[in-house]
N, CA, C and O of each residue as an XYZ file, in Angstrom:
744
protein
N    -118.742     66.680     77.615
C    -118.542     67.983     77.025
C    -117.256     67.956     76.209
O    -116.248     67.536     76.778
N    -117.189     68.280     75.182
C    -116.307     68.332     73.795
C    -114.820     69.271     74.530
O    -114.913     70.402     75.007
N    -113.781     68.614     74.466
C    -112.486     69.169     75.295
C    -111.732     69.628     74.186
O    -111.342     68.883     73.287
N    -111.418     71.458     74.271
C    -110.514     71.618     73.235
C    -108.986     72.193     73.463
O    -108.696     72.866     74.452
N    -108.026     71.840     72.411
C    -106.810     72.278     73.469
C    -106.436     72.971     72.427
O    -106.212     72.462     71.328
N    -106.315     74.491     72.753
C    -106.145     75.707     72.023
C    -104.426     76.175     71.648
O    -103.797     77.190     71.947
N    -104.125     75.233     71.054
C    -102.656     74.933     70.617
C    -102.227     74.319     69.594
O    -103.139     73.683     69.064
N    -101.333     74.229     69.119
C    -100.748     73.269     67.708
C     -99.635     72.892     68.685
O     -99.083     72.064     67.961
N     -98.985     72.897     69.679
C     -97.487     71.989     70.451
C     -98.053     70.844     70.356
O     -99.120     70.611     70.925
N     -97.192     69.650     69.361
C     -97.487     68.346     69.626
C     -96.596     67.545     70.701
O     -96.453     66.322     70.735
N     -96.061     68.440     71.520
C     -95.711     68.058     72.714
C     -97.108     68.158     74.306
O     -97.136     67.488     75.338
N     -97.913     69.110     73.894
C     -99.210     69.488     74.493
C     -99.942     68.279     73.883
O    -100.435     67.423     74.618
N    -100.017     68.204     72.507
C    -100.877     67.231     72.352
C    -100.745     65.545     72.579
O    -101.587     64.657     72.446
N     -98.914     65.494     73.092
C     -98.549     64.175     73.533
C     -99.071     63.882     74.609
O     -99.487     62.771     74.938
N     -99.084     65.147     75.405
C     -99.082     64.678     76.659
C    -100.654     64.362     77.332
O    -100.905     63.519     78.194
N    -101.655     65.335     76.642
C    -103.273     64.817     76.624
C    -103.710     63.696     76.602
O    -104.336     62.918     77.322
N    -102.951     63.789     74.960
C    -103.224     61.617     74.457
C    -102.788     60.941     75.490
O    -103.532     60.134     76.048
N    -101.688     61.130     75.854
C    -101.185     60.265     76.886
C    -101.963     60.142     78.385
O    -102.052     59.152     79.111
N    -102.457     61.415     78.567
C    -103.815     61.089     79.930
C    -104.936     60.343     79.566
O    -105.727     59.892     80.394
N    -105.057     60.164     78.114
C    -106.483     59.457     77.908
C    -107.691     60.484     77.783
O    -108.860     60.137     77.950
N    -107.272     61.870     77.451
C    -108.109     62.743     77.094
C    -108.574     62.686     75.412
O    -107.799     62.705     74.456
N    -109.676     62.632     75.381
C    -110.202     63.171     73.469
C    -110.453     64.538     73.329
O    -111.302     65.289     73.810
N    -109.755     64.648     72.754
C    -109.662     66.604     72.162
C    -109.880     66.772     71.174
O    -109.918     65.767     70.463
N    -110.171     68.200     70.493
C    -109.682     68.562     69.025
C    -108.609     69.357     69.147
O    -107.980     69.205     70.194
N    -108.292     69.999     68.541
C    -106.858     70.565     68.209
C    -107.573     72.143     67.971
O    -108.776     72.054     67.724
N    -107.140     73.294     67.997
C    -107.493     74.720     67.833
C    -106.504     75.372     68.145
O    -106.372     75.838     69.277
N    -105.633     75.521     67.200
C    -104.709     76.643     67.520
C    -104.984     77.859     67.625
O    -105.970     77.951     66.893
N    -104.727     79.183     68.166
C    -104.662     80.370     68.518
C    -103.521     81.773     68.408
O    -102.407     82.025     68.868
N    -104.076     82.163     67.918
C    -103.006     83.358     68.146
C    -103.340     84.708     69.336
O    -104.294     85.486     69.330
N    -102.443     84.649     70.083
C    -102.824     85.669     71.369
C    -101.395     86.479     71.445
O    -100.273     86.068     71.149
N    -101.909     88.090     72.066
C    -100.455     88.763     72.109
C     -99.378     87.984     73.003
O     -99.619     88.110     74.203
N     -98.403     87.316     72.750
C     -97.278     86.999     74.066
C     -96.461     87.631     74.204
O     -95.364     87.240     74.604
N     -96.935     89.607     73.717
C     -95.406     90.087     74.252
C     -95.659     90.444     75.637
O     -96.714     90.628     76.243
N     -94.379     90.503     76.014
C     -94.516     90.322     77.522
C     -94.551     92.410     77.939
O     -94.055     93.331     77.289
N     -95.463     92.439     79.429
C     -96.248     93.525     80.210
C     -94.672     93.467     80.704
O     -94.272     92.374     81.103
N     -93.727     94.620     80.698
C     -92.539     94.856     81.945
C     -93.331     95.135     83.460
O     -92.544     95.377     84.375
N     -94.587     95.130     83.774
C     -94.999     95.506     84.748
C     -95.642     94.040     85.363
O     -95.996     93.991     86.540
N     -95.749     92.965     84.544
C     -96.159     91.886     84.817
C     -94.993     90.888     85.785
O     -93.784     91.095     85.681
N     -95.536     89.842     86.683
C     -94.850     88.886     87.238
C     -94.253     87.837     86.171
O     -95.048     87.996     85.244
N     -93.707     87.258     85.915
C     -93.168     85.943     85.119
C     -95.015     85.208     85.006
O     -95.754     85.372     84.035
N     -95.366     84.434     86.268
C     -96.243     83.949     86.891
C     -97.641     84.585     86.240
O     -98.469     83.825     85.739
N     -97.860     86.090     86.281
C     -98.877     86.532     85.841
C     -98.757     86.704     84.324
O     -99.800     86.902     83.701
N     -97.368     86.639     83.538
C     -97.398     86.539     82.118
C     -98.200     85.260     81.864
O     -99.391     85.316     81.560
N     -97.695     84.385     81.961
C     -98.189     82.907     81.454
C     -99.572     82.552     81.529
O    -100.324     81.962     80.754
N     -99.758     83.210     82.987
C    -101.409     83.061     83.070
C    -101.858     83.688     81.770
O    -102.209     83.111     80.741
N    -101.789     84.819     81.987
C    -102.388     86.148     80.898
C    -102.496     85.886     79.573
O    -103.266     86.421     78.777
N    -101.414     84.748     79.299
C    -101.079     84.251     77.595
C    -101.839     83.218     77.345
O    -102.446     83.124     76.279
N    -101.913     82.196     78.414
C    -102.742     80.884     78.304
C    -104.302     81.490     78.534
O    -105.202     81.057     77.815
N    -104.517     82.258     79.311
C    -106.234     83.109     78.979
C    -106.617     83.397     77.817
O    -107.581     82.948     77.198
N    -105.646     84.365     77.428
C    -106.046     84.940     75.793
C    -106.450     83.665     74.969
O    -107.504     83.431     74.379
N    -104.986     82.693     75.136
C    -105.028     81.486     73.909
C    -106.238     80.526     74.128
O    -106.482     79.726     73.224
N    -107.004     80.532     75.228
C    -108.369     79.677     75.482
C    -109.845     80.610     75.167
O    -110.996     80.201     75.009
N    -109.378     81.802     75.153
C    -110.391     82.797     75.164
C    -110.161     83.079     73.212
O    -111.104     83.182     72.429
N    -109.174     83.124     72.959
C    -108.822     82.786     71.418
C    -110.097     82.150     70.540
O    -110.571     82.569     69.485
N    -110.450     81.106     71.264
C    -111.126     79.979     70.165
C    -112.916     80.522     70.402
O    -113.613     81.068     71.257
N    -113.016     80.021     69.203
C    -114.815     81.208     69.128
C    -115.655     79.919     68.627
O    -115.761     79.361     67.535
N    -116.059     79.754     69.567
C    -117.429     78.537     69.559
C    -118.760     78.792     70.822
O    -118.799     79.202     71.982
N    -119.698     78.308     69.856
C    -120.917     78.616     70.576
C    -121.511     77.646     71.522
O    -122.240     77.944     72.468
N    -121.045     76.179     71.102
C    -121.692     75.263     71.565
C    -120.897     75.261     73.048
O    -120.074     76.116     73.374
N    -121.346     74.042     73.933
C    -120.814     73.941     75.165
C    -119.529     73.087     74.595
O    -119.545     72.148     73.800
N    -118.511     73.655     75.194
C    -117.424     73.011     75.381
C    -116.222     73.568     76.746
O    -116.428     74.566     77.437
N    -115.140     72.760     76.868
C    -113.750     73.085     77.589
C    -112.802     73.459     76.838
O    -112.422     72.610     76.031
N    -112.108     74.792     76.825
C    -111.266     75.133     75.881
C    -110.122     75.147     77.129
O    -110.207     75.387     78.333
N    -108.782     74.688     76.046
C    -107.854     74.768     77.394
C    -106.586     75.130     76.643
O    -106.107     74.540     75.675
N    -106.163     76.132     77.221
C    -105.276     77.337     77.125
C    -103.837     77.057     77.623
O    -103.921     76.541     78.737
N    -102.636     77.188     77.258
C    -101.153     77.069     78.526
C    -100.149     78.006     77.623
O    -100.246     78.296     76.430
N     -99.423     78.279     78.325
C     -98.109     78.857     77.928
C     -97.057     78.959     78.875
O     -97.047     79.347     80.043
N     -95.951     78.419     77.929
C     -94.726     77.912     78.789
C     -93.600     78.852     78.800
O     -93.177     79.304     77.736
N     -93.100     79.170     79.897
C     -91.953     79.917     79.310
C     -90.344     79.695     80.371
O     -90.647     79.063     81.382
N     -89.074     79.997     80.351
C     -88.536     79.981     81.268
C     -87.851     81.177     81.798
O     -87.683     82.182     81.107
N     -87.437     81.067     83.074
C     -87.189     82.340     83.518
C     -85.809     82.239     84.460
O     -85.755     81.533     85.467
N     -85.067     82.792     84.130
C     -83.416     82.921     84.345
C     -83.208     84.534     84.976
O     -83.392     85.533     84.281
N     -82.816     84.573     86.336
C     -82.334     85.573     86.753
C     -83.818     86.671     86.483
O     -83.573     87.867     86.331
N     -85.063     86.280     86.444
C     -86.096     87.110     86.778
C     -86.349     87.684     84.859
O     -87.407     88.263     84.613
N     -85.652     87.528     84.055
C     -85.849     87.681     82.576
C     -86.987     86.177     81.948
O     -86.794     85.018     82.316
N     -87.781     86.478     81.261
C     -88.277     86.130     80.397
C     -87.168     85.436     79.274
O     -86.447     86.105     78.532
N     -87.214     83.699     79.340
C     -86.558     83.014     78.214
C     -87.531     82.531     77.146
O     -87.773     81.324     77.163
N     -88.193     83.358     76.121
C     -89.000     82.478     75.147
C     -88.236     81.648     74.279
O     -87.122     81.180     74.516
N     -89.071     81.474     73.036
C     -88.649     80.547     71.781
C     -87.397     81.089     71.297
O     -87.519     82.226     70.841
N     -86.642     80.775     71.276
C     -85.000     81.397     70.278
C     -85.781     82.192     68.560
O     -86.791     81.869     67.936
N     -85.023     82.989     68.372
C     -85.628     83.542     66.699
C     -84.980     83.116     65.850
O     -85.484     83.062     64.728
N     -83.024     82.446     66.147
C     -82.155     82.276     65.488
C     -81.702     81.220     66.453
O     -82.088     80.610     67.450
N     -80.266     81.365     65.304
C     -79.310     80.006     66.162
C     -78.389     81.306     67.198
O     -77.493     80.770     67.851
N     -78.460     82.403     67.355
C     -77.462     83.200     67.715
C     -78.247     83.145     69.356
O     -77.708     82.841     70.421
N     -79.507     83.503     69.136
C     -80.295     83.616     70.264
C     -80.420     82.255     71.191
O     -80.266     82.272     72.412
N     -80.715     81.114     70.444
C     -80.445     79.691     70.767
C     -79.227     79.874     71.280
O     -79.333     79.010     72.151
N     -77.901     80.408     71.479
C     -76.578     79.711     71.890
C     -76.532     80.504     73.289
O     -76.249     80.128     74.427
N     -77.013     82.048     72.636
C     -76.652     82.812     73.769
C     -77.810     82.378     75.148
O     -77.412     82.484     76.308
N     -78.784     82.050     74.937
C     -79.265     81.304     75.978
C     -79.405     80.617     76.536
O     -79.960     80.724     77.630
N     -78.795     79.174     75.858
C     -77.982     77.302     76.534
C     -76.993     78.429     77.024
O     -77.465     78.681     78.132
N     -75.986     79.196     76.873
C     -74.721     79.945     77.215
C     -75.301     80.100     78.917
O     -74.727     79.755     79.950
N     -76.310     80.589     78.777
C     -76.875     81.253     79.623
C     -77.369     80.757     81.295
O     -77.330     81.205     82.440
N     -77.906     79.364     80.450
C     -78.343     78.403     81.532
C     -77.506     77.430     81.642
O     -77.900     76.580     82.441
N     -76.034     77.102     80.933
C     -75.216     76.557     81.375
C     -74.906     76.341     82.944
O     -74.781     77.373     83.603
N     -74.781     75.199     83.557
C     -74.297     75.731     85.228
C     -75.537     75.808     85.854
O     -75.855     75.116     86.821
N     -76.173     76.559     85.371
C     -77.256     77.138     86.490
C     -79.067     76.682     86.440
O     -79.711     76.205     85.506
N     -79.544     77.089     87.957
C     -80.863     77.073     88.436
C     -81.510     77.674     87.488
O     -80.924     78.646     87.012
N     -82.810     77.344     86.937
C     -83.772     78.246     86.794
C     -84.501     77.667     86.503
O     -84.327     76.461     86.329
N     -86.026     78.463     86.256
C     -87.499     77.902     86.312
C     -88.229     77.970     85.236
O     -88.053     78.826     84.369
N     -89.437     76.751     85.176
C     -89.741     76.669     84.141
C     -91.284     76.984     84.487
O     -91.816     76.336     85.387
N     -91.954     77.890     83.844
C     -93.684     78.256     84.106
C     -94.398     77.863     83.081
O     -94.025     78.036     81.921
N     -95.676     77.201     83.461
C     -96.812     77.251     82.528
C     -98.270     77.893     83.348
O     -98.730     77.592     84.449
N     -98.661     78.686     82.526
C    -100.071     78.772     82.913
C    -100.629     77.952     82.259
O    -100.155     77.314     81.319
N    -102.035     77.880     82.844
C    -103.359     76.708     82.186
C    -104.381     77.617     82.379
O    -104.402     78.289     83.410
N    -105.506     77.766     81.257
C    -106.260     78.268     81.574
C    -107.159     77.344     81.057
O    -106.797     76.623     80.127
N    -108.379     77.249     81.561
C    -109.883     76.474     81.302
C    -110.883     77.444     81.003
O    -111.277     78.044     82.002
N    -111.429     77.786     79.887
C    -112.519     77.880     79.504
C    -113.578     77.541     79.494
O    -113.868     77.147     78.364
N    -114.508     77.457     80.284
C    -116.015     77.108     80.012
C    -116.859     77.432     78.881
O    -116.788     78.659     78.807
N    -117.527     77.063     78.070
C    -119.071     77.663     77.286
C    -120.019     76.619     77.390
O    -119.915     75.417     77.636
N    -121.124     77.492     77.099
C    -121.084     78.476     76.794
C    -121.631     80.252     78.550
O    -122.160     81.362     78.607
N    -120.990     79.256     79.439
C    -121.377     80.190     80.532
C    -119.977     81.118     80.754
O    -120.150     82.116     81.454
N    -119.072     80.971     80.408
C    -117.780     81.343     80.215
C    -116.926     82.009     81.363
O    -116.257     83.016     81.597
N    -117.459     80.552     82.069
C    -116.322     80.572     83.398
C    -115.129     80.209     83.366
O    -114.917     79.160     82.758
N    -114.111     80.823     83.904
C    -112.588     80.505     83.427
C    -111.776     80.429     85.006
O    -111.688     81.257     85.912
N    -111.292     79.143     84.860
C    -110.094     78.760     85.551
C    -108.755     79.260     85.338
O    -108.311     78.985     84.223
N    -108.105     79.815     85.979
C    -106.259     79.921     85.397
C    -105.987     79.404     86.618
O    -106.668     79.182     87.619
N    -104.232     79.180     86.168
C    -103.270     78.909     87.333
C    -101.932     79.096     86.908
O    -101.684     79.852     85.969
N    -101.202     78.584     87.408
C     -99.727     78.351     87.029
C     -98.959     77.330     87.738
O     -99.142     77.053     88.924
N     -97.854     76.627     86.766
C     -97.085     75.247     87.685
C     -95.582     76.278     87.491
O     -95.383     77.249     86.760
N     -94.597     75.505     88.589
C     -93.256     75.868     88.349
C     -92.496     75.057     89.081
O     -92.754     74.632     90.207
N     -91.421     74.817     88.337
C     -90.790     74.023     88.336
C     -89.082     74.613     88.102
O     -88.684     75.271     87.141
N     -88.383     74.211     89.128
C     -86.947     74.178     88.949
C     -86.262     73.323     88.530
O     -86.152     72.220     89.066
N     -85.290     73.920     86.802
C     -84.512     73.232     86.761
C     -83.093     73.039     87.103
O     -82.721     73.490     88.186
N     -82.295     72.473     86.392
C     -80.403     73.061     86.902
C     -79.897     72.549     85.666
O     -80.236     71.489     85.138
N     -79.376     73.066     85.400
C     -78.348     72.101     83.770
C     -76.704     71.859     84.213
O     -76.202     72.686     84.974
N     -76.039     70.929     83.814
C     -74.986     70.850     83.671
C     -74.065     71.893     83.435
O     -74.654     72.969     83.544
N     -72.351     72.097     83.038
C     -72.503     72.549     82.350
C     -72.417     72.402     81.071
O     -71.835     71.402     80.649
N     -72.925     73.277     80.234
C     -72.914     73.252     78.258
C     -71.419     73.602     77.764
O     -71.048     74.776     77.782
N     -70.864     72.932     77.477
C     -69.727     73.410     75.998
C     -69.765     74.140     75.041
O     -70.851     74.664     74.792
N     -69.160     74.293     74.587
C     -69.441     75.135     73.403
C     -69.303     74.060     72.348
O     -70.041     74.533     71.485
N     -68.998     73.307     72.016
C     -69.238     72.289     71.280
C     -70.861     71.421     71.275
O     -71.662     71.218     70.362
N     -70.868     71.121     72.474
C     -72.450     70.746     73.084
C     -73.432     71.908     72.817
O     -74.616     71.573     72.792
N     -73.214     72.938     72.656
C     -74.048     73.813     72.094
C     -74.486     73.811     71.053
O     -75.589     73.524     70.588
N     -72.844     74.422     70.351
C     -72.763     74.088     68.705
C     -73.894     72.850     68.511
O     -75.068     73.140     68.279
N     -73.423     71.363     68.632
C     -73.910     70.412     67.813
C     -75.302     70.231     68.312
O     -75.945     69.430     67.633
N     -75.806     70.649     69.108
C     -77.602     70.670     69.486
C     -78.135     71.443     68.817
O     -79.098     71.028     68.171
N     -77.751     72.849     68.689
C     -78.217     74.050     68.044
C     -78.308     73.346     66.613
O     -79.480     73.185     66.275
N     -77.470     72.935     65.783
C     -77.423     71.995     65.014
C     -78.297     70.902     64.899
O     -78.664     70.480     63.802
N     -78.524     70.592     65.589
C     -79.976     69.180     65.610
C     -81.261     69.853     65.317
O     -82.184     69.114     64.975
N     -81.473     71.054     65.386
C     -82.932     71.852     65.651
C     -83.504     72.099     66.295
O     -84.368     72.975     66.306
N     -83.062     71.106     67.331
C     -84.030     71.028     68.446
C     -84.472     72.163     69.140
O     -85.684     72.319     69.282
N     -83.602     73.061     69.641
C     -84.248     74.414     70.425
C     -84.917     75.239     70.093
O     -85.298     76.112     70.873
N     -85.288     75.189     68.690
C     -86.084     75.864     67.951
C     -87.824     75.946     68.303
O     -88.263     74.800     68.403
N     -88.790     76.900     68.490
C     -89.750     76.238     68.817
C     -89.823     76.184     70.282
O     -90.957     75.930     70.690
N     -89.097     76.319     71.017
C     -88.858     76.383     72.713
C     -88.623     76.936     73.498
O     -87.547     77.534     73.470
N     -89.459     77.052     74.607
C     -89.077     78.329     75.178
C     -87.661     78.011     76.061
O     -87.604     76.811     76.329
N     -86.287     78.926     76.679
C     -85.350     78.272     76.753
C     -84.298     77.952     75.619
O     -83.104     78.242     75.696
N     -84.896     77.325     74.574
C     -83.895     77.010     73.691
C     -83.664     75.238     73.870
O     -82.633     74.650     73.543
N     -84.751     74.671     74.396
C     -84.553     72.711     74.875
C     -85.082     72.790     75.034
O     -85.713     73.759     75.455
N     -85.418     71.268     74.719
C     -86.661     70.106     75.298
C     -86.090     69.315     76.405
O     -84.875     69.118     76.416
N     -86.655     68.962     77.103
C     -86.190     68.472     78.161
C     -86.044     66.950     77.800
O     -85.122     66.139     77.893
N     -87.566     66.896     77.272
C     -88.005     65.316     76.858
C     -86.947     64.505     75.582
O     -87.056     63.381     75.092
N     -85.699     65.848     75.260
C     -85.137     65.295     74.632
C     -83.324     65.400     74.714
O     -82.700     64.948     75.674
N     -82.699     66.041     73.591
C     -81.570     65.308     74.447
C     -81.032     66.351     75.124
O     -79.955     66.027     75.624
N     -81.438     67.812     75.409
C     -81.393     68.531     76.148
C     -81.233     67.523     77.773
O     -80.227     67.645     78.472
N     -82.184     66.745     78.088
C     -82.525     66.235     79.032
C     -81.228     65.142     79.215
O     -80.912     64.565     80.255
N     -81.011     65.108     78.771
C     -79.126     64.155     78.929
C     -78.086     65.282     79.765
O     -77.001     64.870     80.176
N     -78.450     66.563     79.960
C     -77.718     67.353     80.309
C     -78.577     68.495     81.493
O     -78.436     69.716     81.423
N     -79.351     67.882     82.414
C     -79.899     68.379     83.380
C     -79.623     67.183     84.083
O     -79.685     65.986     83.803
N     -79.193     68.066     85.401
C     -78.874     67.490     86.515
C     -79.505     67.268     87.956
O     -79.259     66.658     88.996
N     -80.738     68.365     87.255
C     -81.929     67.979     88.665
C     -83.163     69.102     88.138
O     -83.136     70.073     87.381
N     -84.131     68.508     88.864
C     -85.965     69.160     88.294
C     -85.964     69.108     89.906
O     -85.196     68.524     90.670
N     -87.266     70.044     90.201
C     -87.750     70.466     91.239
C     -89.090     70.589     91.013
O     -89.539     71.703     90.744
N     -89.887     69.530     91.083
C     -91.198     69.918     90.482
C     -91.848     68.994     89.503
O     -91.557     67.803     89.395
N     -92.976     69.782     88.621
C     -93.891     68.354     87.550
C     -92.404     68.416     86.345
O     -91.666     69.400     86.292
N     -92.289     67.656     85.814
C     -91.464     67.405     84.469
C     -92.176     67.475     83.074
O     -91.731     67.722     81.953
N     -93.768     67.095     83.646
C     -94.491     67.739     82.401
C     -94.723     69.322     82.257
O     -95.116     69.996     81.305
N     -94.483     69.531     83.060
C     -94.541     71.207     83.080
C     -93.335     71.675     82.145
O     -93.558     72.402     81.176
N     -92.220     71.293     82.422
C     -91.256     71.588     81.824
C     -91.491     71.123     80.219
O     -90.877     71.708     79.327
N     -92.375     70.086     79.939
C     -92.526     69.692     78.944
C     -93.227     70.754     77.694
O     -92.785     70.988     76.569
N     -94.298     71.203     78.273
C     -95.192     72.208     78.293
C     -96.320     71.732     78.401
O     -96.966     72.012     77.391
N     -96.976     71.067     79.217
C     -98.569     70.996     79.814
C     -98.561     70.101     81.183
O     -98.633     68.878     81.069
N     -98.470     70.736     82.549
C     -98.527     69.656     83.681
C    -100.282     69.075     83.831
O    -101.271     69.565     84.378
N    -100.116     68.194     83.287
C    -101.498     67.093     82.963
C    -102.168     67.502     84.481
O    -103.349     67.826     84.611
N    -101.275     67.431     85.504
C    -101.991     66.828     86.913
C    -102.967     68.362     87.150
O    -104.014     68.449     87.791
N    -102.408     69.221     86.584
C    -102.788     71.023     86.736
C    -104.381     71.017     86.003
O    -105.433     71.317     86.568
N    -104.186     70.554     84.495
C    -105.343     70.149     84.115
C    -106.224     69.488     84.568
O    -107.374     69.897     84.410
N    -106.031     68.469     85.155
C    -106.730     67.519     85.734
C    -107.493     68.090     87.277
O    -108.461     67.703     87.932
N    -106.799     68.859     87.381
C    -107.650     69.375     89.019
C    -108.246     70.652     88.209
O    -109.286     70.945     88.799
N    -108.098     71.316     87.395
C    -109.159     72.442     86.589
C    -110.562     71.677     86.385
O    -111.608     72.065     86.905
N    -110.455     70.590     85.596
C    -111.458     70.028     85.152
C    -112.205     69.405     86.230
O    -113.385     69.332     85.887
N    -112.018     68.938     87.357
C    -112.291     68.744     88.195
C    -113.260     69.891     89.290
O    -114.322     69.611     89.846
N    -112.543     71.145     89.361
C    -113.126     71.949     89.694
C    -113.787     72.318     88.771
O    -113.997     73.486     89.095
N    -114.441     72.119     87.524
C    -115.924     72.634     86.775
C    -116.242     71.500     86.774
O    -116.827     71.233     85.725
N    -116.130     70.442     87.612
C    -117.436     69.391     87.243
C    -117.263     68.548     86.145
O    -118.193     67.914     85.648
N    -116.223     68.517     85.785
C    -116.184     67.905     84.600
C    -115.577     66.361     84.319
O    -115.590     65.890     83.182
């Protein structure tokens, strides 16, 4: 059955290739503003549903849905909009604990049974400088991320401990997928 991963993150799509999955690619647009009445936990689900429920095909396929986000002191950390938002949030997680969520959702068609879940994962960061800020914010890198870093990159020179999948933090815990697909038979 034709596996689709309802995203453009070519960090999602590293990490597929890298299980030895064949996909197509289908990006999506779904609301991600966040419910104030929602859990962290039940956002991500809710976003990775929409983004698998997003893609409009008739034939049988697996559409597969995630959204990553991090969460500091019970707030919602998405993608930075600027470099101002980028600083004030490395500022933020300087020093400290916090967690990183993805939902997964699985799509079935054309019977359109749907799997969700969610992974989480604790991280801890060092602490950040203001110089170490400055010159990352500067690289680009946080751009595009929820948090404001990649872990997989040199963000990850400056964490001092994970609690949990590291692909999660990446944005797709493969092993999460892998037991979805499993539970449809697939």
């Amino acid at each position: 059955m034709k596996l689709i991963l309802a995203s453009a993150s070519p960090r999602r799509i590293e990490l597929l290739t890298l299980a030895g999955y064949t996909f197509e690619v289908c990006p999506t647009d779904a609301d991600e503003t966040p419910d104030p009445r929602e859990t962290p936990a039940e956002y991500v689900q809710r976003v990775a549903l929409a983004k698998a429920k997003a893609v409009n095909i008739s034939e049988p396929a697996l559409i597969l849905g995630a959204d990553t986000t991090v969460v500091l002191d019970g707030q919602l950390l998405g993608k930075p909009a600027d470099a101002a938002e980028a600083a004030q949030m490395l500022r933020r997680l300087s020093g400290r604990q916090h967690e990183v969520l993805t939902g997964v959702a699985l799509r079935r068609t054309p019977d359109e049974r749907c799997l969700v879940t969610y992974e989480r994962t604790i991280v801890t960061f060092d602490d950040l400088s203001e110089d170490w800020i400055a010159d990352y914010i500067a690289s680009g890198e946080p751009f595009g991320k929820a948090g404001a870093y990649a872990i997989q990159g040199r963000a990850g020179t400056r964490i001092t401990h994970i609690e949990g999948n590291y692909q999660n933090v990446v944005g797709l815990p493969v092993s999460t997928v892998n037991r979805l697909l499993a539970a449809l038979h697939c």
